[in-house]
C-alpha positions, 0 to 999 in steps of 0.5 A: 816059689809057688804062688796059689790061687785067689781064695775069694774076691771079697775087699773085706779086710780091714786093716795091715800095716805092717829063722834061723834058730841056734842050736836047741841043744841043752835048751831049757824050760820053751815058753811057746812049747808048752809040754803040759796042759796049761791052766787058766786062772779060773782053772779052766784047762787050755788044750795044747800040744807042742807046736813045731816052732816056739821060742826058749823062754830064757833067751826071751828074757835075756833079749828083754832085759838086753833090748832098751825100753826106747828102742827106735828104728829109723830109716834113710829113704829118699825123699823122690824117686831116683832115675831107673837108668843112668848113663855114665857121667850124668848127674842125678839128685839124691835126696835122703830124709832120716824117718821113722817106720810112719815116714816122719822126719825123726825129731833127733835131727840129722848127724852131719853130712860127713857121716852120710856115706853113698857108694857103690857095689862095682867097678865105677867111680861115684862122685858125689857132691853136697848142694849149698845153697841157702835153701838147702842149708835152712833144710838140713834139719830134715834132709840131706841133698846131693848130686851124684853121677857114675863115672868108668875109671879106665877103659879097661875097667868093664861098665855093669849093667846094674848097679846097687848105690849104698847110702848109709850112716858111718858107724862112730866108734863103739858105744859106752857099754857095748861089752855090757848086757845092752851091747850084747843085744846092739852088737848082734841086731846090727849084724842083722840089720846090714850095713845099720849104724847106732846113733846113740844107745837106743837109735839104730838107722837103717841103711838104704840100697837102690838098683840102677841101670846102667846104659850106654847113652841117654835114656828116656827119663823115668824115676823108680819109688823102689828101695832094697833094705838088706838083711841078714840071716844066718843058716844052722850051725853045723859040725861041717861048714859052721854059720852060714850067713844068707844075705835077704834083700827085701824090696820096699816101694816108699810111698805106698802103706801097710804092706809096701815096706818093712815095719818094725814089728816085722824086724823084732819078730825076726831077730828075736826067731834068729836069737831065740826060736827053737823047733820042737824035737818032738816035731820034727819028723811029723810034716807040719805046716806054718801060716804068716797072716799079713807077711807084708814085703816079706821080712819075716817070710825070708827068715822063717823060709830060710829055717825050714830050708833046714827043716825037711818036714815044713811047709810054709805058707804067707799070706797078704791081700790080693793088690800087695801078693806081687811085691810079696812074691817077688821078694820070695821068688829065690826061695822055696816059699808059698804065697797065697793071697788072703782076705780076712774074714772070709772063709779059708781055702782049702789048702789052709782049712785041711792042714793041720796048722799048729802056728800062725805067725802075724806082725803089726795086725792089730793096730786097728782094733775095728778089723779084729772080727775079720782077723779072729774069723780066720783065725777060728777057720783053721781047724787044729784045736792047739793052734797058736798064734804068735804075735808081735804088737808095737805099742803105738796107742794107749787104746790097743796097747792097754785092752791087750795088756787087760787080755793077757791079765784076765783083766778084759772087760767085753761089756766095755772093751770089745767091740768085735762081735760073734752073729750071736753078740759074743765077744770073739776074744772071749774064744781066745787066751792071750798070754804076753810071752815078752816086752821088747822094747816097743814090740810087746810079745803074745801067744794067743791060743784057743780055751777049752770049749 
């Protein structure tokens, strides 16, 4: 992994939350690489060329016709750290909470404490039992309390220096319909998302992974806010070893915010890339540079990492503020990726404003509609006239969700809408052209891309 140099110091961004492509092969009519001059409804042309990665505008539809409207994504988390080193029959607390990406309690109550399932990955015992008392019963609403403890089964058995404890929902059996168009989604986004468990047709529950230390005898006691979720990636197909599947363990730190975890936006866009992302064969043999703003923990990165493994002639570059780029940087220190830390709004660094970067991915940005001057700013910094920006947005306020849907609908209104301004008092979206590419579920699709000037 290579890790660039801070571009500027400035604290002036505002706002952050938080690929294996299929064969392209037979490949109809590609939404997001546009082979013609595209036109906007006044007649006005939009200058394009085709970007080195898009999606097929068929299999987008297919996904949004599959994914459900409602669709929610929890996540098992634990309530407080667990300890960052056990020794061998000591007993620690585990308590889990079922949440949404916010970290709210999620209001479709808890399945029953026989459905939670805690192991782990080696060679020990993992006794587990649930605590009963009165108080913990009047709380079983909204979480889950154990005591658990590591035990060696004989001693020939070797004791590990790491463990991973596993807590996860158990999978029930097979949904109604899951030979049906929504089954053929569920079935591969579970995969996706390892070890995730349907709790009904439009709730999946992310699996939860935490490292432990073993040693030998007691230690200084220290606690650890450090989370894994595990994901996983499948490499092109090939005539000679077929999928290849690669195994992504993102590091989530629960308690921090924006860029300490993975959000849901993030995960769509991902496995929306797995399942309909395609690189244009007409790109292929130029070198081209791909740029993540606000990558976050990671998740996307991983995914798109792995697909220009594939792909010689890419360089890809993610971007997060200057306090979140280490937790970024560990999670990609596997892979050949580039991390570069980044504040909106100032201007880019030369590695960014040089290259001819035709795509610009981002996830869950514009939620805070106040910071869109500094994240339009940079986008107006890379210099490539045909530069997109592929965008997912979860729709979590009316504010947001409809000023977006009037952009993409030519229905925007600057005088009474905008609120992000140029030095000369002009709208910066009035620079942009926003096309909505899909809506799946929550997480709307967009292609932003610059109007002829």
């Amino acid at each position: 992994m290579r890790i660039l140099p801070l571009a500027s110091n400035s604290e002036s961004r505002q706002a952050e939350p938080a690929v294996v492509v299929g064969d392209a092969a037979g490949a109809t009519t590609i939404a997001a690489l546009p082979k013609h001059i595209e036109m906007e409804p006044n007649g006005a042309s939009l200058a394009c060329a085709p970007p080195p990665l898009g999606f097929d505008s068929d299999k987008l539809l297919a996904l949004q016709q599959a994914i459900p409207t409602e669709l929610q994504l929890l996540r098992l988390r634990l309530r407080f750290g667990l300890p960052k080193r056990v020794h061998l029959d000591q007993k620690f607390r585990v308590v889990v909470d079922l949440v949404d990406e916010m970290g709210q309690p999620s209001p479709i109550g808890l399945p029953p404490s026989d459905s939670l399932s805690l192991s782990v990955d080696a060679q020990l015992i993992l006794k587990v039992e649930e605590e009963s008392s009165s108080a913990r019963k009047q709380q079983r609403h909204t979480k889950w309390t154990f005591m658990a403890s590591l035990h060696q089964p004989t001693d020939a058995v070797a004791i590990p220096s790491d463990v991973s404890l596993i807590i996860q929902i158990q999978q029930s059996p097979p949904l109604p319909g899951d030979s049906s168009v929504a089954g053929a989604f569920r079935r591969p986004f579970q995969r996706f998302c390892r070890g995730s468990t349907w709790l009904n047709d439009q709730v999946l529950v992310l699996p939860l992974q935490v490292a432990l230390q073993v040693v030998a005898a007691e230690a200084p006691f220290e606690t650890s806010t450090v989370c894994q979720r595990v994901f996983c990636a499948s490499l092109p197909r090939t005539s000679a070893g077929g999928e290849k599947p690669r195994l992504l363990v993102i590091e989530e730190h629960y308690g921090d915010a924006m860029g300490a975890h993975v959000w849901d936006a993030s995960i769509l866009l991902s496995f929306v890339l797995l399942e309909a992302g395609i690189a244009s064969s007409e790109s292929l043999n130029q070198h081209q540079t791909v740029v993540e703003l606000g990558s976050g923990c990671g998740l996307f990165a991983s995914v798109l990492t792995t697909f220009c493994s594939s792909q010689a002639e890419f360089t890809a570059i993610f971007t997060e503020k200057p306090e979140c780029t280490a937790r970024l940087q560990h999670n990609l220190q596997s892979m050949d990726a580039m991390v570069l830390p980044l504040e909106w709004g100032e201007p880019l660094p030369a590695i960014l404003s040089s290259a001819d970067v035709t795509v610009v991915f981002a996830a869950d940005v514009l939620y805070n509609w106040a910071a869109h001057e500094a994240l339009l700013t940079t986008l107006d910094g890379f210099t490539a006239s045909h530069m997109q920006l592929l965008l997912a947005h979860k729709r979590r306020g009316h504010s947001s969700a409809a000023k977006m849907d009037a952009l993409a609908a030519g229905a925007y209104d600057p005088a009474t809408q905008c609120g992000v301004k140029t030095d000369t008092n002009e709208c910066r979206w009035s620079h942009w052209h926003v096309e909505k590419l899909a809506a799946l579920g929550r997480i709307d699709l967009f292609r932003v891309s610059r109007r002829a000037q």
